[in-house]
SEVEX-606896 format. One line per 4 residues: number of its first residue (from 1); their letters; for each residue y, x, z of C-alpha. Coordinates in steps of 0.2 Angstrom, whole numbers. Each point is the difference from the previous one (the first is absolute). Example, Ala and Ser with C-alpha at 12.3 -4.5 7.8 and 13.67 -1.06 7.14 Angstrom:
BEGIN
1) as) -22/62/39 | 17/6/-3 .
This chain:
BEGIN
1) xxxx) -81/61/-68 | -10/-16/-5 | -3/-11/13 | -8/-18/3 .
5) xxxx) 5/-14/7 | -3/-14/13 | 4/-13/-13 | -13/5/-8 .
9) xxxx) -13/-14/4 | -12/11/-8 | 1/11/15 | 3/-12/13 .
13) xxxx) -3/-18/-1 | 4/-7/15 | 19/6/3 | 13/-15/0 .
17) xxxx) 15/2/-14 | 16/10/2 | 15/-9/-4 | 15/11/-1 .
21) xxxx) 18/-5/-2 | 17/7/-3 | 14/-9/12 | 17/6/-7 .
25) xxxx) 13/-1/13 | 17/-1/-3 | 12/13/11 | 11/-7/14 .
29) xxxx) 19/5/-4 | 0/15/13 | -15/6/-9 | 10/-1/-16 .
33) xxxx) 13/9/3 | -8/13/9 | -11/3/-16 | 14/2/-11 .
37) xxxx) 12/11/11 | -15/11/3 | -5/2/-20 | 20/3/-3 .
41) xxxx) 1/13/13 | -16/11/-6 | 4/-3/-18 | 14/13/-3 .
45) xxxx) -12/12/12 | -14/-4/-14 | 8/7/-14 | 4/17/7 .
49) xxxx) -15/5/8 | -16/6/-8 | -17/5/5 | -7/1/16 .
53) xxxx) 17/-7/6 | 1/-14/-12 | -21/-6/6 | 5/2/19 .
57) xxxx) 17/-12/-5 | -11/-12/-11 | -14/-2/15 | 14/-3/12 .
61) xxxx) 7/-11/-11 | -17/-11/-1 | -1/1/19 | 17/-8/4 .
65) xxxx) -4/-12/-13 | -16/-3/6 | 9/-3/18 | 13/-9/-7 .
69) xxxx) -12/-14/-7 | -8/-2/15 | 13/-3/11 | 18/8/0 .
73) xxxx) -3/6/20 | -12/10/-5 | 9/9/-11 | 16/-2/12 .
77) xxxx) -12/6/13 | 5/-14/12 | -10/-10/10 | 4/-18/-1 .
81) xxxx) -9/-5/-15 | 8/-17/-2 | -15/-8/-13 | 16/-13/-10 .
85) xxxx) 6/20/-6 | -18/3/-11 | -7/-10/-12 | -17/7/6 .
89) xxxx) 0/-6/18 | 5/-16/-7 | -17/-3/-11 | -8/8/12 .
93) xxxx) 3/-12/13 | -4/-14/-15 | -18/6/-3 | -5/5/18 .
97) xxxx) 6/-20/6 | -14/-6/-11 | -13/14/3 | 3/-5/20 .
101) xxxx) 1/-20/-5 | -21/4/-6 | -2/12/14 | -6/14/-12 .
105) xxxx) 6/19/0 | 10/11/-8 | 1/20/-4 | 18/5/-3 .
109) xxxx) 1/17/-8 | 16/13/0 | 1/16/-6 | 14/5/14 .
113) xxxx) -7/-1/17 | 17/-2/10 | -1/-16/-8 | -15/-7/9 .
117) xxxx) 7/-4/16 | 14/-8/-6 | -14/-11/-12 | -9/-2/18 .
121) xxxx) 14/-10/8 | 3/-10/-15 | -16/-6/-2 | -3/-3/19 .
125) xxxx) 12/-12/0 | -8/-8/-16 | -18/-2/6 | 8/0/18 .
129) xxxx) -13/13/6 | 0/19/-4 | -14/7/-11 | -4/19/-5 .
133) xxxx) 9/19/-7 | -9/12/-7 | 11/15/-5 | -3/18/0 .
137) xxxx) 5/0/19 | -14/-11/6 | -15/10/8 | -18/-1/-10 .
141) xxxx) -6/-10/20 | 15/-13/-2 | -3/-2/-17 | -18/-3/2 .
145) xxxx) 5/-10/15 | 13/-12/-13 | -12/-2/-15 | -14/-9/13 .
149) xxxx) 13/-11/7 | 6/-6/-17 | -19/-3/-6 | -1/-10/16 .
153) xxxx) -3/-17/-1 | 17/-1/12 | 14/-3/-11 | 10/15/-4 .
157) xxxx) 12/-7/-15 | 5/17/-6 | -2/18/-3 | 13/12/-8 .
161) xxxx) -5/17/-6 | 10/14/-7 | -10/1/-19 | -2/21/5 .
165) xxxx) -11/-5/16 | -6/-14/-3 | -4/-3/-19 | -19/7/4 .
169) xxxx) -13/3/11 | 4/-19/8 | -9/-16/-2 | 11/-17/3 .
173) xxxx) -10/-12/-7 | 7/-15/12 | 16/2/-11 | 0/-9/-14 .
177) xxxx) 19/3/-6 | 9/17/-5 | 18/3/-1 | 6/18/-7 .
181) xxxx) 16/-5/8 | 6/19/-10 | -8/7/-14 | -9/17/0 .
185) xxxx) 1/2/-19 | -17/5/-1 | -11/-13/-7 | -14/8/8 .
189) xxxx) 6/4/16 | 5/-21/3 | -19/-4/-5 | -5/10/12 .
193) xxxx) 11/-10/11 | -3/-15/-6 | -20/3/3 | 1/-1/19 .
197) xxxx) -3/-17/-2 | -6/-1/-16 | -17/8/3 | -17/-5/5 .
201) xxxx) 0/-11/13 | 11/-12/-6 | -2/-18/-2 | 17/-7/-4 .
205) xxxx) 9/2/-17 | 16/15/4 | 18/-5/-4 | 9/16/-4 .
209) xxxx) 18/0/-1 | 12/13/-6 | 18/-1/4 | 11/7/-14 .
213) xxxx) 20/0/1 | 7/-10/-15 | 9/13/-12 | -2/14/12 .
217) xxxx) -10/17/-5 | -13/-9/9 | -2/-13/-16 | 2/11/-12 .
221) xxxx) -14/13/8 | -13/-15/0 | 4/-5/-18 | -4/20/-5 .
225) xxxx) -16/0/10 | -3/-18/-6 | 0/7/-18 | -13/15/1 .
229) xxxx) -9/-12/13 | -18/2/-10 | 2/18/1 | 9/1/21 .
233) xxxx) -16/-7/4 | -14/10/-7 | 9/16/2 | 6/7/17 .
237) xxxx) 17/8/-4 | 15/5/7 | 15/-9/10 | 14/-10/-9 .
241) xxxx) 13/12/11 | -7/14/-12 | 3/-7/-16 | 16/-6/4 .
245) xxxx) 6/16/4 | -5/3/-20 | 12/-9/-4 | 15/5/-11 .
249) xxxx) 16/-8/9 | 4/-15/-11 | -19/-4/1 | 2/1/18 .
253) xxxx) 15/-8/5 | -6/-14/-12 | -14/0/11 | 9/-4/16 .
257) xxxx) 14/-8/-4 | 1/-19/9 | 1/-13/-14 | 5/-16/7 .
């Protein structure tokens, strides 16, 4: 499915530029560890399933990983969330000080919504006011009711939004920056994201970071999406998670083993 884009300054003239950006991220210790105990542990697993058993372990895999990259107490399913133990909360924190130094906004996207209330009191305490969540548990009203009060000229610093609920159907045009603080693997799918504030309406040039683990599955996932990028983007296709699962086991575990 061909499709046109934005960019295009054929089709619309007036748009401000898109600047996007890799920020690789280097894991904390904990986060090290945990990656390699976890890969270790499954590997042996791997090699004597097959089939529909062998896709579930592979996706669960991703997920941990995924987690793991993130933050290790998501995966530990603690609560303390300690922002020195991630390499993520750490740039986090670097990019948003600026953003709230020029008193502009910022969406924050992740693909895990028991994530955003922990990304809501880490960046309260950065902008030292609360802003917005959008995830699948917020009423169409309250979601309405948050979108107004972002496009508001009272300053609302920030919005996060699980990319399943809120990577359409929204316009956040006071935004100016985007962080895919996870990736969703799908080029189309973080466009879509990205568009929020990237869309008619806005008048500022859009600062959109993504947040890539150095030498994790995470790096290595961009570079193949990176290298069919021509085609990711004209053509509407199916999830990384999928063609993973593809894979045989050397290709895999190639694929997800921590390089340092």
């Amino acid at each position: 499915m061909l499709r046109r884009v934005k960019t295009d300054k054929k089709i619309i003239s007036d748009l401000p530029e898109k600047m996007e950006q890799n920020d690789y991220i280097e894991l904390s210790k904990k986060q090290k560890v945990l990656y390699k105990k976890l890969l270790a542990q499954t590997e042996e697993q791997l090699l004597d399933s097959e089939g529909i058993q062998r896709k579930g372990l592979i996706l669960s895999l991703l997920l941990h990983l995924k987690q793991i990259c993130n933050h290790p107490d998501q995966y530990l399913g603690q609560e303390e969330f300690e922002p020195t133990q991630s390499g993520k909360f750490e740039m986090l924190k670097e990019i948003c000080q600026t953003i709230y130094e020029k008193r502009e906004r910022v969406l924050v996207f992740t693909q895990f919504r028991e994530m955003t209330a922990h990304l809501d009191n880490y960046l309260a305490e950065i902008f030292h006011c609360r802003g917005g969540i959008i995830h699948g548990g917020v009423s169409v009203n309250e979601r309405a009711e948050l979108v107004e009060r972002f496009q508001n000229e009272e300053y609302m610093p920030y919005m996060i939004l699980s990319v399943r609920s809120g990577g359409t159907g929204l316009t956040l045009t006071k935004a100016n920056h985007v962080i895919h603080f996870d990736r969703w693997w799908n080029p189309s799918v973080e466009n879509q994201a990205t568009d929020r504030a990237f869309r008619i309406g806005q008048d500022k040039n859009v600062m959109v970071h993504k947040f890539i683990c150095q030498g994790t599955v995470e790096e290595k996932i961009d570079k193949l999406i990176s290298s069919k990028k021509e085609l990711a983007e004209n053509i509407i296709g199916e999830s990384g998670e999928s063609r993973l699962t593809e894979m045989s086991n050397d290709e895999l575990l190639s694929m997800l083993r921590l390089e340092v």
